[in-house]
C-alpha positions as CSV (number, residue, x, y, z in Angstrom):
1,X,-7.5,3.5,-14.5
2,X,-6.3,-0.2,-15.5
3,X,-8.4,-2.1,-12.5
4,X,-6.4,-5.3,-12.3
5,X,-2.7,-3.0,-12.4
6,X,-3.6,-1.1,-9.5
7,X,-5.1,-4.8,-7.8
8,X,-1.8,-6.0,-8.8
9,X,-0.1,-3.3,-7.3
10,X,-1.8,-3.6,-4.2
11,X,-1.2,-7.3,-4.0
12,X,2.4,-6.7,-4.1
13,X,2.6,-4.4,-1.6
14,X,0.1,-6.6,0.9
15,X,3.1,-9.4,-0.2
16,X,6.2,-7.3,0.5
17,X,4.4,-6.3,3.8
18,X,3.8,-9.6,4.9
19,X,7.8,-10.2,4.5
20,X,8.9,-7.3,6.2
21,X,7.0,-8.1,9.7
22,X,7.9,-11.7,9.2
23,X,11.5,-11.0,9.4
24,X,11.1,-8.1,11.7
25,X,9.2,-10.6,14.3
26,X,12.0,-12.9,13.5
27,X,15.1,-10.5,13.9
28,X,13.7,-9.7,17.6
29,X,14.6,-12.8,18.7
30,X,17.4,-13.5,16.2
31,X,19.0,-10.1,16.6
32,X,22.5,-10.8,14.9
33,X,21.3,-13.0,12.3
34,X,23.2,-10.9,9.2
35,X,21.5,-12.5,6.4
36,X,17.7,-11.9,7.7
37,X,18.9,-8.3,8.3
38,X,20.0,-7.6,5.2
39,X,16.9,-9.6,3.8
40,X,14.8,-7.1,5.7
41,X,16.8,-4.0,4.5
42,X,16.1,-4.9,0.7
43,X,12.6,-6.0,1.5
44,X,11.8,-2.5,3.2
45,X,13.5,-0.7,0.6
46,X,11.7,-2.6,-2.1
47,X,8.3,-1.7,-0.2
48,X,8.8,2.0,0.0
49,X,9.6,2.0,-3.5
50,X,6.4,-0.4,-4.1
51,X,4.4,2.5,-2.0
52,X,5.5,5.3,-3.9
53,X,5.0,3.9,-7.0
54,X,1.2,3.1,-6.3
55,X,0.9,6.5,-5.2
56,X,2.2,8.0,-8.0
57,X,-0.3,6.0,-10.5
58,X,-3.3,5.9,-7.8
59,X,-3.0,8.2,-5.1
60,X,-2.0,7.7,-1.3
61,X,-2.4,4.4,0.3
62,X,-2.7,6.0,3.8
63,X,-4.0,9.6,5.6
64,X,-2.6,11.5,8.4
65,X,1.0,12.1,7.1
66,X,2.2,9.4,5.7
67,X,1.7,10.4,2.1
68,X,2.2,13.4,0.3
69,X,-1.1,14.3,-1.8
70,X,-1.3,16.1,-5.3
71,X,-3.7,19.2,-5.8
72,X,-6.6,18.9,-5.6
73,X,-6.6,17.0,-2.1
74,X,-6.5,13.5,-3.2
75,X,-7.9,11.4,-0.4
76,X,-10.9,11.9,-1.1
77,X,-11.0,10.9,-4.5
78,X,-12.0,7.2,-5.3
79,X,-11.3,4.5,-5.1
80,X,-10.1,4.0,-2.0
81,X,-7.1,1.3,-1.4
82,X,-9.7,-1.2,0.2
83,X,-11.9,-0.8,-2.4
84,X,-12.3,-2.8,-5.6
85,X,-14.1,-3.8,-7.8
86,X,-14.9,-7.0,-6.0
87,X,-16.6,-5.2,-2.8
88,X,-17.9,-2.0,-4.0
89,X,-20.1,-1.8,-7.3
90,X,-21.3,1.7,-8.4
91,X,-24.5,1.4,-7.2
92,X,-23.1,0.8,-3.4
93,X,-22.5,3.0,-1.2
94,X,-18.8,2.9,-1.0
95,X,-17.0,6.0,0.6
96,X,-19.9,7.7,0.9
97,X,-18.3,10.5,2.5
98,X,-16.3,11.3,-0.8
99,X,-17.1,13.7,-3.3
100,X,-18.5,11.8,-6.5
């Protein structure tokens, strides 16, 4: 697994997050602003696409229904989304209650 792809990835997806509740927060108190609408329509469309993409290369982002897994059960597997090489080293005990 290419480390600094799926770090990419991520940091897209953390971006294109960021964007979307901006301009949702915004459009609540600017409801018939058209162009911040729209922005937020291709900014959400470009984040689900974003998500599924990681998930196809890396596995789900989330738990609890918000991601379809792959056989075997996939959560489990490492590394997490939160984890990388920056905060968990092999010796660590990162998601210790995964299967190694």
């Amino acid at each position: 697994m290419d480390i600094m792809h799926r770090e990419q990835c991520l940091r897209k997806i953390q971006e294109l997050e960021f964007a979307v509740i901006e301009l949702n927060l915004y459009l609540d108190t600017h409801p018939t602003h058209q162009q911040a609408l729209m922005d937020y329509n291709k900014l959400t469309q470009e984040l689900m696409n974003a998500k599924i993409m990681y998930e196809r290369q890396f596995g789900p982002l989330t738990n609890f229904g918000y991601a379809p897994s792959q056989y075997p059960w996939q959560w489990i597997e490492s590394p997490w989304p939160w984890e990388n090489e920056h905060t968990c080293k092999e010796d660590m005990s990162c998601g210790s209650m995964k299967r190694n």
